[in-house]
Each structure stands twice: as structure tokens, then as C-alpha cells.
Backbone of each chain as ProteinMPNN parsed JSONL, in Angstrom:
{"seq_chain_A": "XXXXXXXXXXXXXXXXXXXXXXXXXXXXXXXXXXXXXXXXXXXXXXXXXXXXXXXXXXXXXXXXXXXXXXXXXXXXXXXXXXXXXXXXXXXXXXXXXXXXXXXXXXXXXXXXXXXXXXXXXXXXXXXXXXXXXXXXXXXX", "coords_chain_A": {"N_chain_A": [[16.374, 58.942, -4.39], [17.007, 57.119, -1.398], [18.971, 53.902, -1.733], [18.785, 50.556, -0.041], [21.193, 48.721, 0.33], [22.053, 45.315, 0.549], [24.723, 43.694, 0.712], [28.252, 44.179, 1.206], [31.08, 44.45, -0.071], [34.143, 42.843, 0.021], [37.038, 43.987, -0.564], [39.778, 42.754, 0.073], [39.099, 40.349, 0.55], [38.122, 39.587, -1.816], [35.726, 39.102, -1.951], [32.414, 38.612, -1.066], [29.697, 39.607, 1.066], [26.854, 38.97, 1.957], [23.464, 39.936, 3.883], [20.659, 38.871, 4.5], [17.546, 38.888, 5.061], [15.359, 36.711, 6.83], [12.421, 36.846, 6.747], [11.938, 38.032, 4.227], [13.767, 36.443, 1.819], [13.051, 33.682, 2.417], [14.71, 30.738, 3.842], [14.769, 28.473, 1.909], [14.511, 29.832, -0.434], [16.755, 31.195, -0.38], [18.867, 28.834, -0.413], [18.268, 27.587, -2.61], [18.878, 29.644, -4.777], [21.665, 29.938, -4.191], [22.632, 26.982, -4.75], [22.218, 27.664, -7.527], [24.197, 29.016, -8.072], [26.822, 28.014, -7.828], [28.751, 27.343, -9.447], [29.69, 28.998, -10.475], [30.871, 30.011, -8.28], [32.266, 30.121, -5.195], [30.218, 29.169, -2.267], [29.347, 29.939, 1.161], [27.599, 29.811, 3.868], [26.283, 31.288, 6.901], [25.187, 32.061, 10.337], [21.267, 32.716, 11.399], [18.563, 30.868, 10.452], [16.016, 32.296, 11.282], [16.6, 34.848, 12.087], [18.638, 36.309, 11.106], [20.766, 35.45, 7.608], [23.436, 34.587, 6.761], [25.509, 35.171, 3.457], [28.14, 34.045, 2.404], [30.063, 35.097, -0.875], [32.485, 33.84, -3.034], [33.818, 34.573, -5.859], [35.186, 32.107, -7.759], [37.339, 32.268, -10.179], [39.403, 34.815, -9.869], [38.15, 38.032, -9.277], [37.205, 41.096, -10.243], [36.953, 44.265, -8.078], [34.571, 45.665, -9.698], [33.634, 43.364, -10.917], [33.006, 41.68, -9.125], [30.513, 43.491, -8.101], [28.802, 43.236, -10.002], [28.544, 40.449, -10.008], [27.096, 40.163, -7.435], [24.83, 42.098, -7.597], [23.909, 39.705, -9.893], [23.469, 37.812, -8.151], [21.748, 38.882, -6.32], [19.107, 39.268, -8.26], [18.489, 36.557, -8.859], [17.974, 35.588, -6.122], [15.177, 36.49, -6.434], [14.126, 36.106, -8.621], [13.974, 32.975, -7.096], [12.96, 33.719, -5.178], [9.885, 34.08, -6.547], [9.119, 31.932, -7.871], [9.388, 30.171, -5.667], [7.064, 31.381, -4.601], [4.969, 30.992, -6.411], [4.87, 27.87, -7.019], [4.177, 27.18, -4.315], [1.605, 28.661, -4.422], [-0.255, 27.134, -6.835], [0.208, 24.724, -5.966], [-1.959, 22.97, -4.764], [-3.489, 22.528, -7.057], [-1.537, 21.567, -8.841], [-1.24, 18.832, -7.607], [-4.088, 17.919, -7.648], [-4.324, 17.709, -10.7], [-2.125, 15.271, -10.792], [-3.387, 13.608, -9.683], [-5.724, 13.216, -10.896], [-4.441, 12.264, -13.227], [-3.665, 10.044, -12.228], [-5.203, 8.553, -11.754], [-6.839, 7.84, -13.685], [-4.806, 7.19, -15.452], [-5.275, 5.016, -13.916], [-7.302, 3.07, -14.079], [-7.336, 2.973, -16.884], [-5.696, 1.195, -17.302], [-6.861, -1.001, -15.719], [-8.432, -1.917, -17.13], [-7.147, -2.669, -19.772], [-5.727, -4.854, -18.432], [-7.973, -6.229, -18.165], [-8.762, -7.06, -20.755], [-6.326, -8.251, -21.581], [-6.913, -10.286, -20.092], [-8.93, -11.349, -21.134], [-11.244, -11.543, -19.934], [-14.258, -9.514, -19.69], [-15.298, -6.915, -16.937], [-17.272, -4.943, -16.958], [-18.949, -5.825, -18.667], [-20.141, -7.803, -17.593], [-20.944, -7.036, -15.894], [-22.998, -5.49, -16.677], [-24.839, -6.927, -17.645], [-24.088, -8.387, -20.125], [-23.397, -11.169, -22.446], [-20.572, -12.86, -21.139], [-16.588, -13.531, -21.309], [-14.227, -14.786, -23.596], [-13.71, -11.98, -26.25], [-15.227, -11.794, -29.234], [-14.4, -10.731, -32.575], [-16.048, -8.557, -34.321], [-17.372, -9.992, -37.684], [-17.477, -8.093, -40.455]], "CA_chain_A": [[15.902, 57.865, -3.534], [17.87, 55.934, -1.287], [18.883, 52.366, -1.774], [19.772, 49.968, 1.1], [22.121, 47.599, -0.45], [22.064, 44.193, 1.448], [25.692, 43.606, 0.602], [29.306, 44.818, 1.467], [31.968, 43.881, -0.624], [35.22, 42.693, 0.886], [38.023, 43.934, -1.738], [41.28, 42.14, 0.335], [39.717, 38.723, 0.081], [37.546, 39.622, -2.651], [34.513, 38.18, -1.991], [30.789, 39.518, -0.938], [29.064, 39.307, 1.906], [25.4, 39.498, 1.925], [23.189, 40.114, 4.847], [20.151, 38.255, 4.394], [16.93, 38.792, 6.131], [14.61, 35.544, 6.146], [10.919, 37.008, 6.79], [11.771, 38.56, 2.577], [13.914, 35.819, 1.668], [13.367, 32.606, 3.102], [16.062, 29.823, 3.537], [14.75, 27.442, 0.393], [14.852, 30.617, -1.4], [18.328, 31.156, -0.045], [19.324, 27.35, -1.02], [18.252, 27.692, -4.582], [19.889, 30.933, -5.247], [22.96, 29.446, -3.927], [22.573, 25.994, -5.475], [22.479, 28.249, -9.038], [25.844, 30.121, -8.38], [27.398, 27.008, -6.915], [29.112, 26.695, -10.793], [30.566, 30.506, -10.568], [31.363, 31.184, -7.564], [32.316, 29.565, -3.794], [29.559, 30.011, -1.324], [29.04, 29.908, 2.268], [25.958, 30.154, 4.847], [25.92, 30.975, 8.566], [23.955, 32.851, 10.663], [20.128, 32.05, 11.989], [17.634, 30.811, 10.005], [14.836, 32.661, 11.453], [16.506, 36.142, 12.296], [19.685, 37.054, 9.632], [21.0, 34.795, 6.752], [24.652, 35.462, 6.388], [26.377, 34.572, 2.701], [29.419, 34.871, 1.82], [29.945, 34.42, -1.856], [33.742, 34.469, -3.288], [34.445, 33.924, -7.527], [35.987, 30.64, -8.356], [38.546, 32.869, -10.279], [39.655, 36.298, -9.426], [37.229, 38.784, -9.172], [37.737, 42.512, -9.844], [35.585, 45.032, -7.478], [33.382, 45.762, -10.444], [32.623, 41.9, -10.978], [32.42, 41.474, -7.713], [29.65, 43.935, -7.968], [27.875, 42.598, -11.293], [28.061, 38.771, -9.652], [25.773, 40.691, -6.516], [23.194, 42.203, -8.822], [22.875, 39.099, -10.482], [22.756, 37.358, -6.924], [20.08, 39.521, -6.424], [18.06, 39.062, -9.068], [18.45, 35.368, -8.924], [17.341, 35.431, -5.04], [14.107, 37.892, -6.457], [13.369, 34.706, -8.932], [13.565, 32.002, -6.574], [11.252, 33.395, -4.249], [9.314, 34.382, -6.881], [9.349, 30.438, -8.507], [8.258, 29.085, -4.378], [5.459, 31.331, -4.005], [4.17, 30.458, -7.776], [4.717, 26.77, -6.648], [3.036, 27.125, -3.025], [0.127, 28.827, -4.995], [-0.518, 25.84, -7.28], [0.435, 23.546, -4.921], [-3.327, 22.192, -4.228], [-4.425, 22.147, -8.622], [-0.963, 20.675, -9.004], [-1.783, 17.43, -6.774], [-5.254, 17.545, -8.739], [-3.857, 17.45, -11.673], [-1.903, 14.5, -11.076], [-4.279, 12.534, -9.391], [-6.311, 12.954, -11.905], [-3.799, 11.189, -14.154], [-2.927, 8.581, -11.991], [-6.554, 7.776, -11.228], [-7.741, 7.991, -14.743], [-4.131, 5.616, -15.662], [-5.285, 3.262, -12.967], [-8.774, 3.08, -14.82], [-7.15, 2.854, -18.361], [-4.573, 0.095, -16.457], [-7.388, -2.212, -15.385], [-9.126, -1.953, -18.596], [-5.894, -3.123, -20.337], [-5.535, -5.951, -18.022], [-9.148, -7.131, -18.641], [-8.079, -6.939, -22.581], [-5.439, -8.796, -21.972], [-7.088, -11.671, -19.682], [-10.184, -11.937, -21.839], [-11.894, -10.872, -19.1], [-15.047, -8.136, -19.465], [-15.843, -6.862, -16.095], [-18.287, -4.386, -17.164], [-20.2, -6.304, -19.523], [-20.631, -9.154, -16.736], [-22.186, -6.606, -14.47], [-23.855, -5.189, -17.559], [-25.968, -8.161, -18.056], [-23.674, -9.279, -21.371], [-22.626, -12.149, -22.037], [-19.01, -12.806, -20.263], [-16.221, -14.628, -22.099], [-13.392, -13.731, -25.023], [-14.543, -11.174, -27.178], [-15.013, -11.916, -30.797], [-14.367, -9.817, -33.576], [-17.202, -8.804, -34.965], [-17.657, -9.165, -38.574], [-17.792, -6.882, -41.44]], "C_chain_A": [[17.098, 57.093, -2.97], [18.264, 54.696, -0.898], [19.566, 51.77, -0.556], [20.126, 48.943, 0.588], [22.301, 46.653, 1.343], [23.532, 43.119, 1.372], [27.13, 44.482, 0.51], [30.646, 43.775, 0.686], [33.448, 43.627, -0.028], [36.157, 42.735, -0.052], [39.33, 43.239, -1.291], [40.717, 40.442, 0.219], [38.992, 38.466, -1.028], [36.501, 38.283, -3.062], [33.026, 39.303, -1.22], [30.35, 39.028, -0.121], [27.176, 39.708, 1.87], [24.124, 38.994, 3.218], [21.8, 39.809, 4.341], [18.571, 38.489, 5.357], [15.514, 37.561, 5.647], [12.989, 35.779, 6.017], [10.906, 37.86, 4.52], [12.273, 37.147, 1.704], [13.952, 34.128, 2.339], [14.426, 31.525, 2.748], [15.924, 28.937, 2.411], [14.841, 28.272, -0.221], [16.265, 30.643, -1.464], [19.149, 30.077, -1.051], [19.145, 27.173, -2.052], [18.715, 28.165, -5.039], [21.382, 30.229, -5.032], [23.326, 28.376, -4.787], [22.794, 26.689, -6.731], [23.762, 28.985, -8.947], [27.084, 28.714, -8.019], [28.859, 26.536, -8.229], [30.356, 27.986, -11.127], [31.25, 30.634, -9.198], [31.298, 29.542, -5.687], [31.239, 30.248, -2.637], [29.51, 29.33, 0.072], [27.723, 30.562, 3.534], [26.568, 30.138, 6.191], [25.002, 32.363, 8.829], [22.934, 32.79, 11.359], [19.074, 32.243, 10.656], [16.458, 31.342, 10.322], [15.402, 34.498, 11.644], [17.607, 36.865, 11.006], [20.734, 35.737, 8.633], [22.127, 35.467, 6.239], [25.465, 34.464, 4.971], [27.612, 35.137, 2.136], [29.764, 34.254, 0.105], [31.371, 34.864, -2.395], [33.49, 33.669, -5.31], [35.595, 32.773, -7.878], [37.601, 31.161, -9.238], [38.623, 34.684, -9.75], [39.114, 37.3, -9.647], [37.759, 40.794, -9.279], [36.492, 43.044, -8.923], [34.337, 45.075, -8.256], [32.88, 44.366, -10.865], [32.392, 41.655, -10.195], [31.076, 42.046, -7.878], [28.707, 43.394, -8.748], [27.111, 41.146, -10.508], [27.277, 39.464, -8.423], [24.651, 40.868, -6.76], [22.783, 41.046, -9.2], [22.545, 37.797, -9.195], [21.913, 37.66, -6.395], [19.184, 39.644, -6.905], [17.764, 37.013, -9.107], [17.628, 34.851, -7.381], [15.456, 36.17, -5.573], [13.446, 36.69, -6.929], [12.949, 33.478, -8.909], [12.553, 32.288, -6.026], [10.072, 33.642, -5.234], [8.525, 32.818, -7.316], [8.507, 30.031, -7.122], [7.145, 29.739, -4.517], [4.523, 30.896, -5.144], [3.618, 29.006, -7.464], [3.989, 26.964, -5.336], [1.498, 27.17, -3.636], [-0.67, 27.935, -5.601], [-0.43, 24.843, -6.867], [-0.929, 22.101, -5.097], [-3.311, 21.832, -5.947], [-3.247, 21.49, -8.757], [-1.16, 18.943, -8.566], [-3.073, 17.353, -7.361], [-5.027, 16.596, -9.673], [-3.242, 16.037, -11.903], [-2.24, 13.491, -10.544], [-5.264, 12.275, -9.902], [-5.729, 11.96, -13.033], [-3.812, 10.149, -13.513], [-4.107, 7.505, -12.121], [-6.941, 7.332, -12.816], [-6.483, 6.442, -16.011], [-4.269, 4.558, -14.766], [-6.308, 2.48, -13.588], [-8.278, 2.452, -16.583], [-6.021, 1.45, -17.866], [-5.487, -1.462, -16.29], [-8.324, -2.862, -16.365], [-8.812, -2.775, -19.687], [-5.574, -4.703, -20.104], [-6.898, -7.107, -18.467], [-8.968, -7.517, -19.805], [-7.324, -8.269, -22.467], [-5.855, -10.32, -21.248], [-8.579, -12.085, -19.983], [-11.189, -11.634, -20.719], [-13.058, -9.896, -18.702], [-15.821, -7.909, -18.014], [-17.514, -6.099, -16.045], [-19.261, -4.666, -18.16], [-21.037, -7.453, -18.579], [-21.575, -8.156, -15.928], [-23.139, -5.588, -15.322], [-25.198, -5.855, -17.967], [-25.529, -9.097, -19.394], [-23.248, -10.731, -20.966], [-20.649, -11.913, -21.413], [-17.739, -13.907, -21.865], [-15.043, -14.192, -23.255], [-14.45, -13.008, -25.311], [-14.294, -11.618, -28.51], [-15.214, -10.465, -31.553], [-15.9, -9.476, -34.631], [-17.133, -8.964, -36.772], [-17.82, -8.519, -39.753], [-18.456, -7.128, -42.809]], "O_chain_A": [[17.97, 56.552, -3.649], [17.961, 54.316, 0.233], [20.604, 52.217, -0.068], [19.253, 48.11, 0.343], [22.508, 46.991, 2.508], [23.509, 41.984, 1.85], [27.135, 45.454, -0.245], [30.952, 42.616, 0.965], [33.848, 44.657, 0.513], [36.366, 41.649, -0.595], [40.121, 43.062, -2.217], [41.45, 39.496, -0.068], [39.007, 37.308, -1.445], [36.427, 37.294, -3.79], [32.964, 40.516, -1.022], [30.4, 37.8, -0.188], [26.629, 40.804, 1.747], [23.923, 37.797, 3.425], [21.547, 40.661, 3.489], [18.684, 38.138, 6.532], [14.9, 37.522, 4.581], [12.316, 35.038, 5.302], [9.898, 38.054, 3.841], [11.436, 36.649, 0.95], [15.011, 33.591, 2.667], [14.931, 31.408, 1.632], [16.977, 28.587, 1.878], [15.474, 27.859, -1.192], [16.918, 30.203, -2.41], [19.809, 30.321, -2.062], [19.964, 26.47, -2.645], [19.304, 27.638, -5.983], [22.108, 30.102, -6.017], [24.237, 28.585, -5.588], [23.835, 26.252, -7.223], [24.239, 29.525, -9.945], [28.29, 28.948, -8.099], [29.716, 25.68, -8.012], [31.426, 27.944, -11.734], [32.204, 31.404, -9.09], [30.593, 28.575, -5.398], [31.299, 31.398, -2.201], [29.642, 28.106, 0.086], [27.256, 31.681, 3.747], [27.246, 29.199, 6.607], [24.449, 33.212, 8.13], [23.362, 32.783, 12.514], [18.819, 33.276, 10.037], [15.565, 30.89, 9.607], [14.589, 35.369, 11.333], [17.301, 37.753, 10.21], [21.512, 35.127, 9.367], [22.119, 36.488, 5.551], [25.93, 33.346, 5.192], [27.948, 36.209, 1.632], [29.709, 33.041, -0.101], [31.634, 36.064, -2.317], [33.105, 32.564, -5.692], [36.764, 32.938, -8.228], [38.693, 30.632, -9.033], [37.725, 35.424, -9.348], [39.717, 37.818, -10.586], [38.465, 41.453, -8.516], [35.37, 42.538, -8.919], [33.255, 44.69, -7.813], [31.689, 44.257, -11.156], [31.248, 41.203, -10.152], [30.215, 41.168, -7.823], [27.678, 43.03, -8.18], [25.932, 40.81, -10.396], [26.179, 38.954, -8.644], [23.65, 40.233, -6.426], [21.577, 40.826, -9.093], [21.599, 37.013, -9.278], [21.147, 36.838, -5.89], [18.22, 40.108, -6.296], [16.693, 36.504, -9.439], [16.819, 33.923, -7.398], [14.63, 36.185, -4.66], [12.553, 36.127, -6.295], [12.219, 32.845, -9.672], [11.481, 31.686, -6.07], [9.014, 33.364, -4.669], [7.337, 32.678, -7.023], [7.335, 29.659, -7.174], [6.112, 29.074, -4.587], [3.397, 30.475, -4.878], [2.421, 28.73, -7.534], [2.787, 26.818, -5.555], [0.578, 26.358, -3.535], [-1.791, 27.772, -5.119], [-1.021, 23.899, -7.391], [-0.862, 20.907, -5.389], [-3.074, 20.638, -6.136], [-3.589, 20.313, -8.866], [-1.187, 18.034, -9.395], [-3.159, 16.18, -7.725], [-5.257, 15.387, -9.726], [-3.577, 15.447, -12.93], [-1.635, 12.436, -10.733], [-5.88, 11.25, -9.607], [-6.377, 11.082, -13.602], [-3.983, 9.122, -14.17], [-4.121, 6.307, -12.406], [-7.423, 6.203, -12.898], [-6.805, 5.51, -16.749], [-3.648, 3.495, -14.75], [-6.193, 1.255, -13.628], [-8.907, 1.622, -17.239], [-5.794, 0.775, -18.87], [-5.096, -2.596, -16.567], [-8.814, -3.991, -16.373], [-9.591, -3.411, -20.397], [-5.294, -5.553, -20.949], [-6.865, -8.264, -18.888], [-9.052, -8.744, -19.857], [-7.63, -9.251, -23.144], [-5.33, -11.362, -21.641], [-9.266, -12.879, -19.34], [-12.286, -11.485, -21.257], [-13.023, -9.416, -17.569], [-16.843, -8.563, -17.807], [-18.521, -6.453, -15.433], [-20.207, -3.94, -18.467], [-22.184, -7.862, -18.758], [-22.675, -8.425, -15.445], [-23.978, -4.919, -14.719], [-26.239, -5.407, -18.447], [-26.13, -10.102, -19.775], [-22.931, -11.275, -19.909], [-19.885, -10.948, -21.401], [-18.038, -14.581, -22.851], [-15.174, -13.065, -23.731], [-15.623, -13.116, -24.953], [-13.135, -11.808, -28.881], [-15.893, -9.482, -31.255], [-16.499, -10.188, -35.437], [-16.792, -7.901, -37.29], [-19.042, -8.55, -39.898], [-18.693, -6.182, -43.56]]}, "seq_chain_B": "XXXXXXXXXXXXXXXXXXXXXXXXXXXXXXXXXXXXXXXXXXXXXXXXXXXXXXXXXXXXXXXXXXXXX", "coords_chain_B": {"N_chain_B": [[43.54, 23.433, 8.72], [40.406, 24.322, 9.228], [37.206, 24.444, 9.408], [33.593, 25.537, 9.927], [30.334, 24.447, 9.948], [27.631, 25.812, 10.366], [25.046, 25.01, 12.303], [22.539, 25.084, 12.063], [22.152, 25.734, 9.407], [23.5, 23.811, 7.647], [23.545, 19.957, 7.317], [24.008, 17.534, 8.995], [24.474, 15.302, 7.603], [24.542, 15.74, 5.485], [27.094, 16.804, 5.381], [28.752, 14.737, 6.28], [28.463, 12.596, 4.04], [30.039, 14.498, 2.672], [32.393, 14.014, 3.648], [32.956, 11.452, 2.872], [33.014, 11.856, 0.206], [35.415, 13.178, -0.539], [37.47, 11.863, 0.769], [39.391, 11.12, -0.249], [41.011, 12.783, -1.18], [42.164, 14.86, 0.962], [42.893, 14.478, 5.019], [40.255, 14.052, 6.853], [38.226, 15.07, 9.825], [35.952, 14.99, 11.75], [33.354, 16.805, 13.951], [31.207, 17.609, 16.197], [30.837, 20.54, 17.887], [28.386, 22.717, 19.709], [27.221, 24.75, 18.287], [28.014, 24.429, 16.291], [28.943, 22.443, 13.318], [31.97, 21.26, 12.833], [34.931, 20.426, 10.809], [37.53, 19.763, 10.157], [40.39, 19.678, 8.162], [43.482, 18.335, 6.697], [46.859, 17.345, 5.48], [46.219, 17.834, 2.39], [46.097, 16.715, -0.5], [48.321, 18.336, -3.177], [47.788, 19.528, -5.612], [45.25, 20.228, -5.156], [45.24, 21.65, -2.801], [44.717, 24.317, -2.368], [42.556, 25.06, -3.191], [39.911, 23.374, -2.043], [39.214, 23.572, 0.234], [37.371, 25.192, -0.458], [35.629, 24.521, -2.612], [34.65, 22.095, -1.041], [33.172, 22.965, 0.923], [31.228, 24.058, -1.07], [30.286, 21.752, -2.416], [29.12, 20.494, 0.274], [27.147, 22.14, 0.48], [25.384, 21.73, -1.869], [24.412, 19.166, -1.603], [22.852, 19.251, 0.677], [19.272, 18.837, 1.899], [16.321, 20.266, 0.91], [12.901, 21.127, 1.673], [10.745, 22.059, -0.758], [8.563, 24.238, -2.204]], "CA_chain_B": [[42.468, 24.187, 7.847], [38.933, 24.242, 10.154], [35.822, 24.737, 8.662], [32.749, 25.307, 10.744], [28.909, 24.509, 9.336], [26.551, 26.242, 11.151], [24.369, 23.548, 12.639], [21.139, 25.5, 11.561], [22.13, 25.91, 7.924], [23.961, 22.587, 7.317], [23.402, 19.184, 7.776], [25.15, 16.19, 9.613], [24.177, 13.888, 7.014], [25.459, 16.038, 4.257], [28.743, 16.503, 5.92], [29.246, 13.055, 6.314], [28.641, 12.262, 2.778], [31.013, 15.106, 1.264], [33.671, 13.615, 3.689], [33.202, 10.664, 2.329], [33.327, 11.856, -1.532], [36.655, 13.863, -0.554], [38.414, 11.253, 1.633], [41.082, 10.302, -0.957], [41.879, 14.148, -1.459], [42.577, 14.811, 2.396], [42.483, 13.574, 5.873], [39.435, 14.805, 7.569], [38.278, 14.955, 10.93], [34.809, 15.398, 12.338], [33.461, 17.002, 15.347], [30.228, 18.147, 16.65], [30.072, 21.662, 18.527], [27.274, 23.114, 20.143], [26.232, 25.268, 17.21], [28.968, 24.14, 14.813], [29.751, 21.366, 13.184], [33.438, 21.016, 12.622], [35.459, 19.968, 9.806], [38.877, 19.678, 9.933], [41.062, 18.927, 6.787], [44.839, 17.979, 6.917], [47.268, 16.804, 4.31], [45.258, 17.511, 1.136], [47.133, 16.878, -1.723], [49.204, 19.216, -3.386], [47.487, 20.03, -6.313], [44.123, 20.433, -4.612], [45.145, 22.488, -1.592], [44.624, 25.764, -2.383], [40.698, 24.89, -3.196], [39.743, 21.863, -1.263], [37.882, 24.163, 1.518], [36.176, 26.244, -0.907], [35.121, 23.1, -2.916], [34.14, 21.121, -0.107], [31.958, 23.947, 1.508], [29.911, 24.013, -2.152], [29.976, 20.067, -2.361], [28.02, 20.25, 0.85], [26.161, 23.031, 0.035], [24.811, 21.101, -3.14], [23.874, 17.753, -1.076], [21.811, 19.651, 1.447], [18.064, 18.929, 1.232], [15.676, 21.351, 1.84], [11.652, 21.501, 1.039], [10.801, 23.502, -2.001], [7.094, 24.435, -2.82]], "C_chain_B": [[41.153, 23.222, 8.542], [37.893, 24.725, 9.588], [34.218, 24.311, 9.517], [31.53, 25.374, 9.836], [28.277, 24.88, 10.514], [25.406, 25.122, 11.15], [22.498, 24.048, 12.353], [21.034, 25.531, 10.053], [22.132, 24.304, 7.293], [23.373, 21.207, 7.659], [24.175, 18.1, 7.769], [25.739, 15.501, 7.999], [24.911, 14.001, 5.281], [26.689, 16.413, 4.144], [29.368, 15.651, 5.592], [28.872, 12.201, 4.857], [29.667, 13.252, 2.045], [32.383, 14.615, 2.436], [33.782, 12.28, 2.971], [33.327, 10.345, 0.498], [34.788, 12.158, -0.942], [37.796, 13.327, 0.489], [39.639, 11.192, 1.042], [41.291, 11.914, -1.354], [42.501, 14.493, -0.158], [42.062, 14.427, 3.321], [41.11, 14.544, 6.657], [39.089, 14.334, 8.83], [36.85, 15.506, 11.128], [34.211, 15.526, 13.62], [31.923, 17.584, 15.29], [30.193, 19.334, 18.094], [28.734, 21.714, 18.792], [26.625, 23.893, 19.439], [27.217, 24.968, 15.794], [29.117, 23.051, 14.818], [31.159, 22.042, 12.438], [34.415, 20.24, 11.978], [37.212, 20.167, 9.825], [39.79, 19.091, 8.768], [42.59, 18.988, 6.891], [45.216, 16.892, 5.666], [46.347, 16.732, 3.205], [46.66, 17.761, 0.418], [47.064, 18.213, -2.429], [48.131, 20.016, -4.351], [46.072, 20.631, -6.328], [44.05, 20.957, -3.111], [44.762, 23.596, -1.465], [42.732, 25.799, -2.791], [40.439, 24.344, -2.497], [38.591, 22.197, -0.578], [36.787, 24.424, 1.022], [35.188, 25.245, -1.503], [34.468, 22.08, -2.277], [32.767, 21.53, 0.275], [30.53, 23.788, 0.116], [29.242, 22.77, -1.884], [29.023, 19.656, -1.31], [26.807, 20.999, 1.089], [24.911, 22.003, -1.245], [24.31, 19.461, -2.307], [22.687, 18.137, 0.041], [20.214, 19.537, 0.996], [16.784, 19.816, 1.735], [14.08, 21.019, 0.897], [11.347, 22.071, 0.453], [9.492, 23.311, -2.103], [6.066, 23.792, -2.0]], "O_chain_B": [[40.939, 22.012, 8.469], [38.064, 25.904, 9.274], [33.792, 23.169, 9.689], [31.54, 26.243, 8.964], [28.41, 24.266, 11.573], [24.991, 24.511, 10.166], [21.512, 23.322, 12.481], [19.951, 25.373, 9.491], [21.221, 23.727, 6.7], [22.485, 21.35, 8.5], [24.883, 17.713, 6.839], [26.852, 15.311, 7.508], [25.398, 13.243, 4.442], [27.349, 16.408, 3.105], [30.329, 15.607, 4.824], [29.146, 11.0, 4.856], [30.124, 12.927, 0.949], [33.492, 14.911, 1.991], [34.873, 12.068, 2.442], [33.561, 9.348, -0.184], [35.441, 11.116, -0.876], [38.726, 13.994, 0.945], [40.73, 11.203, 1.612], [42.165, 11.922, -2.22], [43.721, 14.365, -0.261], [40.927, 13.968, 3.197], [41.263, 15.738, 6.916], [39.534, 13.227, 9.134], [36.629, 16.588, 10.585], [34.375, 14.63, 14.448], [31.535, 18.014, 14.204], [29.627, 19.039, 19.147], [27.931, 20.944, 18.265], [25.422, 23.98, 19.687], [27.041, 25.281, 14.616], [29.379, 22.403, 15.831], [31.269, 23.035, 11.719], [34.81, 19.272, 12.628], [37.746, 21.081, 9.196], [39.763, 17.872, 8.599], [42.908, 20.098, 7.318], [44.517, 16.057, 5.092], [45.702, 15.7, 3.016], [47.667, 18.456, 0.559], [46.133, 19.016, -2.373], [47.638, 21.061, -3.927], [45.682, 21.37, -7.232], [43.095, 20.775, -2.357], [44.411, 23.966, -0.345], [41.953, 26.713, -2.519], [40.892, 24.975, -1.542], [37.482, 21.663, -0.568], [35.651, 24.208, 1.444], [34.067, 25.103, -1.013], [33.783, 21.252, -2.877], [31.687, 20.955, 0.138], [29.341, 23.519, 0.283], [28.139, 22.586, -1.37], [28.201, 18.768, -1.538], [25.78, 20.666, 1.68], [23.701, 21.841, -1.092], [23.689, 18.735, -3.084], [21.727, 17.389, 0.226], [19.848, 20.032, -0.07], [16.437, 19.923, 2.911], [14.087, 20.733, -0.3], [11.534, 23.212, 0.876], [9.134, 22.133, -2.099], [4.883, 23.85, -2.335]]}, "name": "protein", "num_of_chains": 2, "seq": "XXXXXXXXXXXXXXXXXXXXXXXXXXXXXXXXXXXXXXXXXXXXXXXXXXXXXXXXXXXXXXXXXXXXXXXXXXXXXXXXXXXXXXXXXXXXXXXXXXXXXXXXXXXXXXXXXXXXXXXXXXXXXXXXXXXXXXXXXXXXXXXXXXXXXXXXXXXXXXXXXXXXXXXXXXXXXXXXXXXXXXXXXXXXXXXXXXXXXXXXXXXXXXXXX"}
């Protein structure tokens, strides 16, 4: 089978070029992947965001060909698990925002509850028909 | 030492904050091209010349903000 490698290695300034296409990887994928090497390795972007995504990625120290090659692979697997990470997040997107409007709503509820507590206050016993007023302890 | 950001990748705003982390390392110079922005760096100190570019380029790599999810 044969593979089309999306990178050409440049052994005189020893660094990697990688040819980028954005309809597989898109540019926040791009920008994450990058952002995670940003610690190993010197990178650079040009290019077009909508037709080819050009990076150049060089090793912070001196790189042989065969690390050169290793730090690609794992630039490639690291681009595979960003996009993999947005579309997870896109997908959840909507139950995420549920989720935490469910909390907020349910701490705005447990919030005003708190406040009544605290200013002697029962709203829902007044429109209950209770009496209104401190609460006493009942008791035992 | 010239350093062009592609004006589709990069942004102004994060330019203009990594010149202003890396002022007291060298003198910089800013320019706006028609698809580049333009970075110019002069007199960087000694002991930080031989990186400066490569360093810079990350530094505004890493300030860039982009929409995720």
C-alpha cells in the first residue's frame, strides 16, 4: 500500500515541513497541535487558511534525521487527537450547555433559598398560606 | 532579522503583545503588509540572538486566540 506522507523533511536546516490540508485538519485543530509542541520544538504557520496550511516545525535542540522523523509521527498523531478532541466537543456541545444550566439554574434556586434562610424570610410558605415570620425550632 | 506573520494565520493583537513582552531583549519594528505582517528585530542581546526569532514566532504562536469546540 502506498502512503502519502504530508511532510518533507529539510536535513540542511533540519527542520520539517508539513503540508497541511484544512477541509481534514482544520486551523483550531492546527493551533492546538502546535500549541502542544510549542515546549519541544519551534513552530511556524503560513499559507491559507481555507486551501493549504503550511508548518514548519524545527527542534529547540538539534535534531538528527531520524528524530526529525519520530517528532513528525508524533506531530501526526497529536494533529489525529486534536481533531478528534473538537469534533467530540462540537458533538456535546448542545448537552454540555444543558448540563450547566442546569447547575446554574438549580444554584440560583438553592441561592435564593439561602438568602430567605438567612433574612428570616419564607417566601414559599407566605404564598403557601403559612404563617410568615422567623422560623422557630421546633421542639423535641 | 525580518519575520513575516501571515495575516490569515496570525494576529495583530498578538504581535503587538509579544513585542511588547520582548522589548527589553531587542529593538523591534512593526509594519503592516498586504498579506504580511512584518516584524523586524535589531540589536538583540548577545546571549539571546541566536533564538530570539524562533522564540518570538512560538511566543506569538501561544497568545493567538482561536475558537475551540
Amino acid at each position: 500500500m502506498k502512503q502519502k506522507i504530508n511532510f518533507k523533511i529539510e536535513k540542511k536546516e533540519k527542520s520539517i515541513i508539513f503540508r497541511l490540508k484544512p477541509n481534514i485538519y482544520p486551523l483550531e485543530t492546527i493551533y492546538l497541535t502546535c500549541y502542544a509542541f510549542l515546549d519541544r520544538a519551534y513552530l511556524f504557520l503560513d499559507g491559507h487558511p481555507k486551501k493549504e496550511i503550511i508548518v514548519r516545525l524545527k527542534g529547540k535542540e538539534s535534531l538528527s534525521p531520524r528524530e526529525l522523523e519520530g517528532l513528525a509521527g508524533e506531530f501526526n498523531n497529536e494533529l489525529l487527537s486534536a481533531a478528534l478532541r473538537r469534533k467530540i466537543s462540537q458533538d456535546n456541545k448542545k448537552i454540555r450547555e444543558a448540563v450547566v444550566l442546569r447547575a446554574l439554574a438549580s444554584a440560583q434556586i438553592q441561592k435564593r433559598y439561602l438568602l430567605d434562610d438567612f433574612l428570616n424570610i419564607d417566601v414559599s410558605r407566605k404564598k403557601s398560606g403559612r404563617k410568615t415570620g422567623p422560623r422557630k425550632n421546633k421542639k423535641k | 532579522m525580518e519575520i513575516n506573520f501571515n495575516k490569515n494565520l496570525y494576529s495583530r493583537q498578538a504581535i503587538r503583545r509579544s513585542i511588547k513582552a520582548y522589548r527589553r531583549l531587542a529593538d523591534f519594528d512593526f509594519q503592516e503588509g498586504k498579506n504580511y505582517f512584518k516584524v523586524s528585530l535589531k540589536n538583540a542581546a548577545p546571549d539571546v540572538a541566536r533564538v530570539i526569532g524562533d522564540e518570538f514566532s512560538n511566543y506569538v504562536l501561544s497568545l493567538i486566540k482561536f475558537k475551540q469546540g
